[in-house]
C-alpha positions as CSV (number, residue, x, y, z in Angstrom):
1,X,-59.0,-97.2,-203.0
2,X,-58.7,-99.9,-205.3
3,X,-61.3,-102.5,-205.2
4,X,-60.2,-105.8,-207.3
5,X,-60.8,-109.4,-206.8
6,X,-58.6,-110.3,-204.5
7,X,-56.7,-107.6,-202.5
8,X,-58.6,-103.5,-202.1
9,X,-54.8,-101.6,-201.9
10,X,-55.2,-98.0,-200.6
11,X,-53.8,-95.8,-201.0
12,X,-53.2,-95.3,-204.9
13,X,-50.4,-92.5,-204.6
14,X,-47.9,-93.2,-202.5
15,X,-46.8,-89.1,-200.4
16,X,-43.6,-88.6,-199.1
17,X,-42.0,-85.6,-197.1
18,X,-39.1,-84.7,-199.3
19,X,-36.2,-83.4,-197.3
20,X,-33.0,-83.8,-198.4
21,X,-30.3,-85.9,-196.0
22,X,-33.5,-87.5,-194.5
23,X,-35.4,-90.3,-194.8
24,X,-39.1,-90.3,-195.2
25,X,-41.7,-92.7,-195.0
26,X,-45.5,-93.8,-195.6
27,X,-47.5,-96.3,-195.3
28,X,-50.4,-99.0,-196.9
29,X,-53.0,-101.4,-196.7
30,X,-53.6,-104.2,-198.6
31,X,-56.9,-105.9,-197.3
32,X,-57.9,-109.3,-198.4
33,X,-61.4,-109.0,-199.9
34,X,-61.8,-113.4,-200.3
35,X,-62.3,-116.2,-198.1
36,X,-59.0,-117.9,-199.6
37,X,-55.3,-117.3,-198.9
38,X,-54.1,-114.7,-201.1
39,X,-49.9,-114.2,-201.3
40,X,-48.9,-110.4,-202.5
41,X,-45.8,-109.4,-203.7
42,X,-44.4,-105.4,-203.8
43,X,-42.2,-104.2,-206.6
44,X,-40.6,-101.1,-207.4
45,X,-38.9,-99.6,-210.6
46,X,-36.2,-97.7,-208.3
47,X,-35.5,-100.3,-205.7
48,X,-32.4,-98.6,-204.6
49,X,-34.3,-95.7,-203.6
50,X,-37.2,-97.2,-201.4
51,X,-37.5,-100.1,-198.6
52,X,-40.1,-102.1,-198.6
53,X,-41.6,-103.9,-195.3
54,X,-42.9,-106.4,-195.7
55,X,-42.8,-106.6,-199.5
56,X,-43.9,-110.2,-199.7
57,X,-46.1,-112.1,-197.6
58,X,-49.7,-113.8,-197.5
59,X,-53.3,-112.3,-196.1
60,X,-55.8,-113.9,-194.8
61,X,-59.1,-114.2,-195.2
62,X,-61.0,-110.7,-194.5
63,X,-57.9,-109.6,-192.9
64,X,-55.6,-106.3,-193.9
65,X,-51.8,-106.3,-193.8
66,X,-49.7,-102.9,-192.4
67,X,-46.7,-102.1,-195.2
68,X,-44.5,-99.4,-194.3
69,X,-42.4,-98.0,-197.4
70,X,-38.9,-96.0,-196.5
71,X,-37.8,-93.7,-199.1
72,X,-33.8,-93.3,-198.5
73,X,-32.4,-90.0,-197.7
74,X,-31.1,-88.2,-201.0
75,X,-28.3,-85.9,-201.7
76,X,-30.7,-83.5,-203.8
77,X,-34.2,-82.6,-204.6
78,X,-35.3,-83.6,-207.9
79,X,-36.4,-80.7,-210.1
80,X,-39.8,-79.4,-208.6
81,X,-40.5,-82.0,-206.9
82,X,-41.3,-84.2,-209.7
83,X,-41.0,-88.4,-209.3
84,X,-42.0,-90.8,-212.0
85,X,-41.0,-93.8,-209.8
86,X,-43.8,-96.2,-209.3
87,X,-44.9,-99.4,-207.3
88,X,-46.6,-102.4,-208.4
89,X,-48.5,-104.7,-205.5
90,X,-49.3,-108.4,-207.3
91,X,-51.5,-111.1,-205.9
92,X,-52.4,-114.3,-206.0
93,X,-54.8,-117.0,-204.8
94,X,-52.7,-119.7,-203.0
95,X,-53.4,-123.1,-201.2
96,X,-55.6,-122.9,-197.9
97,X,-53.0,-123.5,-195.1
98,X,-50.2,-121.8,-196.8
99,X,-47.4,-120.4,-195.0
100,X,-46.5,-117.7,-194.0
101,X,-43.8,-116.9,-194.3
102,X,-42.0,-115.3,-197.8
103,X,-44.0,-117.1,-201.0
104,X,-41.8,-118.6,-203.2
105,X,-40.8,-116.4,-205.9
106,X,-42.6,-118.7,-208.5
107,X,-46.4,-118.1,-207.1
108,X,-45.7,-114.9,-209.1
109,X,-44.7,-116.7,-212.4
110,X,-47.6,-116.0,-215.5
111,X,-48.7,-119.2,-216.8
112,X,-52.0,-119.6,-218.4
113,X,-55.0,-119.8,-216.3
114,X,-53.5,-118.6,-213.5
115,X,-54.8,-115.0,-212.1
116,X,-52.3,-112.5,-211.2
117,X,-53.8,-109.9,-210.6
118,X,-51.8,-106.4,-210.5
119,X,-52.0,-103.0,-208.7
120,X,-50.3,-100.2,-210.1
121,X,-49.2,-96.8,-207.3
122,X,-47.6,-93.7,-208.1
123,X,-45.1,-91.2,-206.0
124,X,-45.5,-88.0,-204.9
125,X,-43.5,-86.0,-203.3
126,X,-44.5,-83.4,-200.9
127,X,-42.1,-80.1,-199.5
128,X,-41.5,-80.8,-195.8
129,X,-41.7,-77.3,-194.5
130,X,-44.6,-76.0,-197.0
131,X,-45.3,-71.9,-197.3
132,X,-47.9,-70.6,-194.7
133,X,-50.7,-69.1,-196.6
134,X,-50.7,-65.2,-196.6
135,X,-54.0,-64.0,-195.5
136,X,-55.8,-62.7,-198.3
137,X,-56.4,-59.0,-198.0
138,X,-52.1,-58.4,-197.2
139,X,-49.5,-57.5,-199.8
140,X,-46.1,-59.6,-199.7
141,X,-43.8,-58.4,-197.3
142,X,-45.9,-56.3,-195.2
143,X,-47.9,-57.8,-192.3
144,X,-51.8,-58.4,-192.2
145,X,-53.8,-55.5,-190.6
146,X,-55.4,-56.5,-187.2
147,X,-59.3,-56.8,-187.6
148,X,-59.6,-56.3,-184.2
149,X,-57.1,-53.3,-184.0
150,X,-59.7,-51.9,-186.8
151,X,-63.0,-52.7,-184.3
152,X,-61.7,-51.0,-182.0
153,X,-60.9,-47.8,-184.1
154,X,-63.8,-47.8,-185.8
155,X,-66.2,-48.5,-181.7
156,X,-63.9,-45.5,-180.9
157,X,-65.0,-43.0,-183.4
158,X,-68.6,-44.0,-183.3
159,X,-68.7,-43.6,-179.4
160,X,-66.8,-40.0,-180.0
161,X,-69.4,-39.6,-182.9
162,X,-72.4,-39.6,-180.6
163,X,-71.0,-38.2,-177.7
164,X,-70.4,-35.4,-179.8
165,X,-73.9,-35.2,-181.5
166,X,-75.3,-35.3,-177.6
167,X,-72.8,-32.7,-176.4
168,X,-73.4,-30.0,-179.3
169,X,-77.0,-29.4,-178.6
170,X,-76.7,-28.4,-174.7
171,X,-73.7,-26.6,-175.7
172,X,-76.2,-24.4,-178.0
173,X,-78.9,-24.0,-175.6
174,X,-76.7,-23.1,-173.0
175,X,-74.7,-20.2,-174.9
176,X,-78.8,-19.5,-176.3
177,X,-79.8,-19.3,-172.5
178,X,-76.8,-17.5,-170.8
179,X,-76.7,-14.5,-174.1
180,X,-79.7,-12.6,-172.1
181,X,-78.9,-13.4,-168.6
182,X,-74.8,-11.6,-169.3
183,X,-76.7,-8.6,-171.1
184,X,-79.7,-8.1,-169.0
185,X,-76.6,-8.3,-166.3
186,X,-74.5,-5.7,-167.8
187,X,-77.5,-3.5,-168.1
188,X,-78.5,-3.4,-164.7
189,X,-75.0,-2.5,-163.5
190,X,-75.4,0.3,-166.1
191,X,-78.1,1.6,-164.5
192,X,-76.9,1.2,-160.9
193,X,-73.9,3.6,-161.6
194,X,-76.3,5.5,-163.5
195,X,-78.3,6.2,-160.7
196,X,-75.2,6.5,-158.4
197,X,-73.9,9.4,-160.3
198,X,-77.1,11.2,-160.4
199,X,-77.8,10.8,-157.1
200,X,-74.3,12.1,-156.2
201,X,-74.8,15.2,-159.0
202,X,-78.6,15.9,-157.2
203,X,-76.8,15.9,-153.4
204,X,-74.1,18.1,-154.9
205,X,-77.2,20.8,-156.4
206,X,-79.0,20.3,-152.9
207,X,-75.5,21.6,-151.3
208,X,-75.3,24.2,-153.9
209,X,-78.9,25.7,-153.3
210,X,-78.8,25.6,-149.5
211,X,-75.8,27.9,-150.1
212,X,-77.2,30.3,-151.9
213,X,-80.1,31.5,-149.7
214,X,-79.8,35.2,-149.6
215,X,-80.4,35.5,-154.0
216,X,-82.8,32.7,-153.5
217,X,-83.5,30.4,-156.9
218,X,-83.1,31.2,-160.2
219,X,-85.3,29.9,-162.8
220,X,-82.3,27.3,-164.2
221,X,-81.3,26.1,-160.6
222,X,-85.0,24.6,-160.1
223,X,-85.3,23.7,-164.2
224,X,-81.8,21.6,-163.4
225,X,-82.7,20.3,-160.0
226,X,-86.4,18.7,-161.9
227,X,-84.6,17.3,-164.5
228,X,-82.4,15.3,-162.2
229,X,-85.3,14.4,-160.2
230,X,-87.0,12.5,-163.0
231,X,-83.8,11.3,-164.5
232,X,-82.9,9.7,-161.0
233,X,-86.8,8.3,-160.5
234,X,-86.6,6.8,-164.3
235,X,-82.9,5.2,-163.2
236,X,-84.3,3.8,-160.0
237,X,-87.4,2.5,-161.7
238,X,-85.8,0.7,-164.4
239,X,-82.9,-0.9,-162.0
């Protein structure tokens, strides 16, 4: 903002839309800092190009006048956007009581010891439809990564992580724990048939003795029949 003597003008630059085949437009204020009439008048070095409304007219005392400025729709865009029009907003003290309607044209005339005091505003111009920002991170032409497509990969694996580190130990004791229940197991059942077989080898022997009672027992009969006798007793006692 521009604060002078007579009128603050805001704001300096002047931002319009550029689209071309359509109009744009903006606005300013031009507030009347005095306690006197002050008369203002808007000029423009392309006045072809740009509408100006109102561009003359008288403020009052502490009071702030609304100008809207209409840049005509053009056939082409000027290279890069560039503009080197600009806009020049005079004012001058005039009689209490004025009117107001348009000053006349010679308020505006330098004489000496008269204050004119001048305003000088630029153009920009602005692209209508101006590129999104790509979020940093992303290459061109290949679309952002989800962050929260990645938290939930990432919660995943932890949660298998741990589940995993909980599982693994039990699995251990377990196959520690069931190793000499399956072989203590297997040997019984070993010794079961054991013993079955030798008890069905000592009933066979018994049959075999009672048989032969007329050439009664020969030394290797009894030497076989004690050996199974202990080897059954040692079978039953271990079972």
């Amino acid at each position: 903002m521009f604060s002078g003597d007579l009128l603050s003008v805001r704001p300096l630059e002047l931002k319009f839309h550029f689209e071309v085949n359509k109009q744009s437009s903006c606005s300013m204020q031009l507030t009347n800092r005095t306690e006197q009439y002050v008369a203002f008048k808007i000029k423009t070095t392309n006045p072809k190009r740009y509408c100006v409304r109102p561009n003359t007219g008288i403020v009052l005392p502490g009071m702030t006048c609304d100008v809207t400025v209409t840049m005509q729709a053009q056939k082409e865009a000027p290279p890069d956007l560039q503009c080197k029009d600009k806009f020049l907003v005079q004012s001058v003290v005039v009689e209490n009581g004025a009117t107001l309607k348009d000053p006349a044209p010679e308020m505006f005339n330098k004489v000496p010891g008269k204050l004119i005091e001048e305003v000088k505003m630029r153009v920009v111009y602005l692209p209508a439809n101006p590129p999104s920002p790509v979020p940093e991170g992303s290459e061109e032409g290949s679309p952002p990564r989800s962050s929260s497509l990645d938290n939930v990969a990432q919660s995943s694996f932890t949660f298998e992580a741990v589940s995993r580190a909980f599982e693994e130990p039990f699995k251990d004791r377990a196959l520690q724990v069931s190793s000499p229940i399956t072989k203590l197991t297997e040997e019984k059942g070993f010794a079961i048939q054991q013993n079955q077989k030798l008890r069905q080898e000592l009933e066979m022997l018994r049959k075999d003795l009672s048989r032969s009672k007329q050439g009664g027992f020969s030394i290797m009969v009894v030497l076989l029949v004690g050996i199974l006798g202990i080897l059954a007793g040692y079978a039953i006692k271990k079972s």
